[in-house]
N, C-alpha and C positions, 0 to 999 in steps of 0.2 A: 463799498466794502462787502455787502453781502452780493454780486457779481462774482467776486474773488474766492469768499466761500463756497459758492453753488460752483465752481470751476475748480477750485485745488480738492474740496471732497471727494468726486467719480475720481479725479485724478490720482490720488490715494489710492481708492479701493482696489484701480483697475490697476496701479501699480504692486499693490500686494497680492492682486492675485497670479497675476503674471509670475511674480520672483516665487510665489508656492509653486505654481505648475513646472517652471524651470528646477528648482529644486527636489520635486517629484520624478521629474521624469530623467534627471541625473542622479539618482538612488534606484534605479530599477535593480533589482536585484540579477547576477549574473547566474543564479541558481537552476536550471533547468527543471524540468520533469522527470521525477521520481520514477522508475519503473524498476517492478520485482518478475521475478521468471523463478517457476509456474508464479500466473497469475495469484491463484490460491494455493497458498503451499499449506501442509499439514502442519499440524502440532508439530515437536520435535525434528520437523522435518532441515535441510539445508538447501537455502533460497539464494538467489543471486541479484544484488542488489545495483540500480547502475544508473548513474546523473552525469548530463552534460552541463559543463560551466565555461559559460563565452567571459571573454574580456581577456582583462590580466588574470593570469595562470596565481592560482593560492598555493601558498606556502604546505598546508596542511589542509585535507578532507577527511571529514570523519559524519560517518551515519549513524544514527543514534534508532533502536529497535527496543519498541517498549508492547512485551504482551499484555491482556488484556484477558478476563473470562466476563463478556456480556451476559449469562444467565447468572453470575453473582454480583457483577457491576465492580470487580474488584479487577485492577492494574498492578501487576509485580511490580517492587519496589527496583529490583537489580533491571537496570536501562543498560540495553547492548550499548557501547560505545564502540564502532568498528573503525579502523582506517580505509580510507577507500586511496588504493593506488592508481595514476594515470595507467590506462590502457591504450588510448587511443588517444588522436587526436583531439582533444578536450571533454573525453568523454571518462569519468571514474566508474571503477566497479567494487566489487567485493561480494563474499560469502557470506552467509550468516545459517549460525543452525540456532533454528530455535530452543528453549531451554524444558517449558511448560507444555505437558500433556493433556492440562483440560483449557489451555488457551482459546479463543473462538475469534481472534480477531487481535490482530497489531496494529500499532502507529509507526511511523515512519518518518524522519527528517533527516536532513543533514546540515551540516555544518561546515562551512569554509573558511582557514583563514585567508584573506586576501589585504596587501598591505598593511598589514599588523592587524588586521579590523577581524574578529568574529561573525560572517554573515551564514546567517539560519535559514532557510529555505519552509515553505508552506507544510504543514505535516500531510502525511495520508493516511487513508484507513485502507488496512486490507485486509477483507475479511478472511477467515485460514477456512478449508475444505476438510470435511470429515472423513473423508474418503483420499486414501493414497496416492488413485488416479485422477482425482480433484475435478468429478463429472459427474458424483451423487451414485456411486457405486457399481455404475451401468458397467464398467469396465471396457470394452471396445466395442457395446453399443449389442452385440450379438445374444443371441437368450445363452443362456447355462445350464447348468445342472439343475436349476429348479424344472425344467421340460422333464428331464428324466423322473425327477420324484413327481409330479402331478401323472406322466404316463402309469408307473407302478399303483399310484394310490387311484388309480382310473382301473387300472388290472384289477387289483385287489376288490374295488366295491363291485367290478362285474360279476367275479367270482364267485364272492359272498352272496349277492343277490341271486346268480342262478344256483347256488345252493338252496337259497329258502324258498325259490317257487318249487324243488325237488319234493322237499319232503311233506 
């Protein structure tokens, strides 16, 4: 008897682990990777939001954009709910303008229904850019106008100084 035991117990274990791993890995989620353009978009800016989804084609897509202000730790209550339409080959997109001007940073999901079932995809974080051209202000990388005001404010202390060894 105890033979039978030490032989139907592995035999169990190694039976349920099998049926979780086959269970597992036919629930893969058909949800793609999230991608936003500009990467960092600004506050109030409008972003374009765009997931590919393998398998069977869903019913309905919809992405869900929730801001966020990290220096107050507070998340707006009002969650975008957008539709995303086919564009391409199994690829959805959509628009989104954001709402909040001292946002620092969104989450991001979507949502598909696919044979009546609601599947939710991994959230992201993206962080938003303070800067318009979402590069830290550099603009196209080139100096600016500050050359000009440090040359002047360079003129100006010459002047001043060969005035005071004048007199």
């Amino acid at each position: 008897m105890k033979n039978k035991q030490k032989f139907i117990l592995p035999l169990v274990v190694v039976s349920l682990l099998g049926a979780t791993a086959v269970f597992a890995a036919g629930t893969g989620l058909p949800i793609g990777t999230i991608t936003v353009s500009p990467s960092a978009p600004t506050a109030l800016s409008t972003m374009t939001v765009s997931v590919p989804i393998s398998g069977e084609a869903p019913s309905e897509v919809r992405v869900n954009v929730e801001e966020c202000n990290g220096n107050t730790g507070i998340c707006y209550p009002d969650i975008q709910n957008v539709t995303m339409p086919l564009v391409s080959s199994s690829i959805y997109r959509t628009d989104v303008t954001l709402k909040h001007s001292d946002a620092t940073y969104i989450t991001i999901w979507v949502v598909a229904k696919i044979n009546g079932v609601w599947q939710e995809s991994a959230q992201k974080r993206v962080n938003l850019s303070t800067t318009p051209d979402g590069n830290g202000g550099d603009g196209n990388g080139s100096p600016g106008f500050e050359l000009v005001v440090l040359a002047i404010a360079i003129g100006v202390s010459v002047v001043l100084l060969s005035r005071k060894r004048r007199k």
